[in-house]
C-alpha positions in Angstrom: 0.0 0.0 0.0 1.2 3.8 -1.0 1.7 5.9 1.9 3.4 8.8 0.2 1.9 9.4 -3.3 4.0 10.6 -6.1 4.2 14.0 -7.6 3.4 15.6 -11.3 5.7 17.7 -11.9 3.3 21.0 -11.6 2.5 20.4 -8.1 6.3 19.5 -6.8 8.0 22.2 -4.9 10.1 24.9 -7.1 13.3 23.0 -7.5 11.6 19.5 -7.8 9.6 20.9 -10.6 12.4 22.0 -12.5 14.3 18.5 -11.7 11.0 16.5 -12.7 10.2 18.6 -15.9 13.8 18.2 -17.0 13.2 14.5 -16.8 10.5 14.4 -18.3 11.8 16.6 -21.5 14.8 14.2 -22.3 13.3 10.6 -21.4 9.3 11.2 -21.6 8.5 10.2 -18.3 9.5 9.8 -15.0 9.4 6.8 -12.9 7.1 6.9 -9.1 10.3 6.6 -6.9 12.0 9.8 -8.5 8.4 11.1 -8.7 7.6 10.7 -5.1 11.3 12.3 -4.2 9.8 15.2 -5.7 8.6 15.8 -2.3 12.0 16.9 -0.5 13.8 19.1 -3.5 17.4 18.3 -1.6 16.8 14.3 -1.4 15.9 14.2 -5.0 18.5 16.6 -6.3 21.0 14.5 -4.2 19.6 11.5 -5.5 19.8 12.2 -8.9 23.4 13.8 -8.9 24.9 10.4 -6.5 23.3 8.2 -9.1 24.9 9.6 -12.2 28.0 9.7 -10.8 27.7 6.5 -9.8 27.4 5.5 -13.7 31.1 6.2 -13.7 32.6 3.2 -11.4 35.1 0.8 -12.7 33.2 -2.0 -11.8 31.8 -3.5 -14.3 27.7 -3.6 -15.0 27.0 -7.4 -14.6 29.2 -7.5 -11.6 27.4 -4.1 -10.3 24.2 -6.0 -10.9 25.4 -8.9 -8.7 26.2 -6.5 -5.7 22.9 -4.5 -6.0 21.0 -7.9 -5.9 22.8 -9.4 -3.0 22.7 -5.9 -1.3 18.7 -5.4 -1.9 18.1 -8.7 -0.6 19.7 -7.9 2.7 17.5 -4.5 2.6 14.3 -6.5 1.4 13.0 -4.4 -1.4 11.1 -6.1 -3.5 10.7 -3.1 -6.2 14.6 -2.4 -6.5 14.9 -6.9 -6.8 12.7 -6.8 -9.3 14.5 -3.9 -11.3 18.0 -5.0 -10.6 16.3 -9.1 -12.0 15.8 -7.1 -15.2 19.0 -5.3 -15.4 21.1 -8.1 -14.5 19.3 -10.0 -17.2 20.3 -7.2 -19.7 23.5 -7.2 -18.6 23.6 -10.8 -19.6 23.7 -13.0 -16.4 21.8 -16.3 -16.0 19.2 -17.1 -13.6 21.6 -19.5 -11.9 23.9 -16.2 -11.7 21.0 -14.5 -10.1 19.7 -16.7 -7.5 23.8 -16.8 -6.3 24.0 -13.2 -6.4 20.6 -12.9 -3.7 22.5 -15.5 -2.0 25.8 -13.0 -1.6 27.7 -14.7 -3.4 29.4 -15.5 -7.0 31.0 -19.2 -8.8 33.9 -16.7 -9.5 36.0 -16.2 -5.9 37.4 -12.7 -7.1 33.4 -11.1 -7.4 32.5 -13.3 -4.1 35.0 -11.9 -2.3 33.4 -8.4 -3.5 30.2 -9.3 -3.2 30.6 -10.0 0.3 32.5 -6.6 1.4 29.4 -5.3 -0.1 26.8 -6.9 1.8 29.2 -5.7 5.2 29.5 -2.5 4.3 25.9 -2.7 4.6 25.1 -5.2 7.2 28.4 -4.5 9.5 30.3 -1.8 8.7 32.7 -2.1 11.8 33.7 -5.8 11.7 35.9 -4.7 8.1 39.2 -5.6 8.9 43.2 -5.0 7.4 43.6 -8.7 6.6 39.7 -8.2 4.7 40.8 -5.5 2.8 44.3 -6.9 2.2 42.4 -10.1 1.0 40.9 -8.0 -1.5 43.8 -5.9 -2.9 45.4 -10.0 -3.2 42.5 -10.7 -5.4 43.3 -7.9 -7.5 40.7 -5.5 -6.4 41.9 -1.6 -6.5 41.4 0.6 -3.6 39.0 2.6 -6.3 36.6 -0.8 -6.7 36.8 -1.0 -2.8 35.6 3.0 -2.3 32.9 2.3 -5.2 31.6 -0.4 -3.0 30.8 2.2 -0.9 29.0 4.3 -2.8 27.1 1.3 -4.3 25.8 -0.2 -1.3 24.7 3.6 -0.4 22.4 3.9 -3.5 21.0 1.1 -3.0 20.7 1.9 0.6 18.7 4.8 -0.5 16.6 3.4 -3.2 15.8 0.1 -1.2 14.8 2.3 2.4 12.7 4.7 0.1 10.6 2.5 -1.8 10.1 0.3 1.2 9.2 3.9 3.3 6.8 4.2 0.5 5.2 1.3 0.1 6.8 1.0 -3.7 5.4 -2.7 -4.8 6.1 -4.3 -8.6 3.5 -4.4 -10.2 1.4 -8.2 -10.0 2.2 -9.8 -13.3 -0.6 -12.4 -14.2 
């Protein structure tokens, strides 16, 4: 169930209108999440400048796929599972790769071993050790990757809390 309703454009506050409208002049449309962040002008102004920049990380998509999947299943939003299924379809991963990504984990030990920093970066932040991260610069992982993790877990942190705040649901598919 909806408890905060989404915005059109015209009845957003002054700097949530502009954002909106822009959207909806280069793509069409704009989807309920960004549309119901129209409500606080910072969160989605901050939302939408975090996630472009976030388009710029070394890792690569399918791998990014995996981590948002493992990390929205921790979080339990069924919205931003069902969006990052579809992307990590299009980024070519098989189911199999999927369900082991929702599980935290990869068949290859270099992305589990990132996978996993991602899901404690959410989970338990503290318990990230020396020996973890030197673990991780061993399997070849730059301290840039490691940082991005960061970041990546945060987005979905915000996407994932919001929607669920919102009661965001995917649409029933018969």
């Amino acid at each position: 169930m909806r408890r905060l309703q989404a915005l059109d454009p015209a009845d957003a506050p002054g700097k949530s209108r502009e954002l909106l409208s822009d959207i909806v002049d280069r793509h069409g449309g704009v989807g309920d999440m960004v549309a119901t962040m129209a409500h606080s002008p910072a969160l989605l102004q901050g939302y939408l400048d975090f996630s472009r920049a976030m388009k710029r990380v070394k890792i690569p998509r399918p791998l990014s796929e995996k981590i948002s999947l493992a990390v929205q299943e921790w979080i339990g939003c069924a919205m931003c599972l069902s969006a990052h299924t579809e992307a990590a379809q299009a980024a070519g991963l098989s189911e199999a790769d999927i369900v082991m990504a929702r599980q935290g984990t990869s068949t290859d030990a270099r992305e589990a071993a990132l996978i996993a920093l991602a899901v404690r970066v959410l989970a338990e932040p503290s318990s990230i050790t020396d020996d973890d991260v030197a673990e991780l610069r061993a399997l070849g992982w730059s301290d840039r990757v490691m940082a991005e993790i960061v970041g990546l877990v945060s987005l979905n942190l915000l996407t994932g809390a919001f929607n669920l705040l919102i009661g965001l649901e995917p649409e029933e598919t018969s």
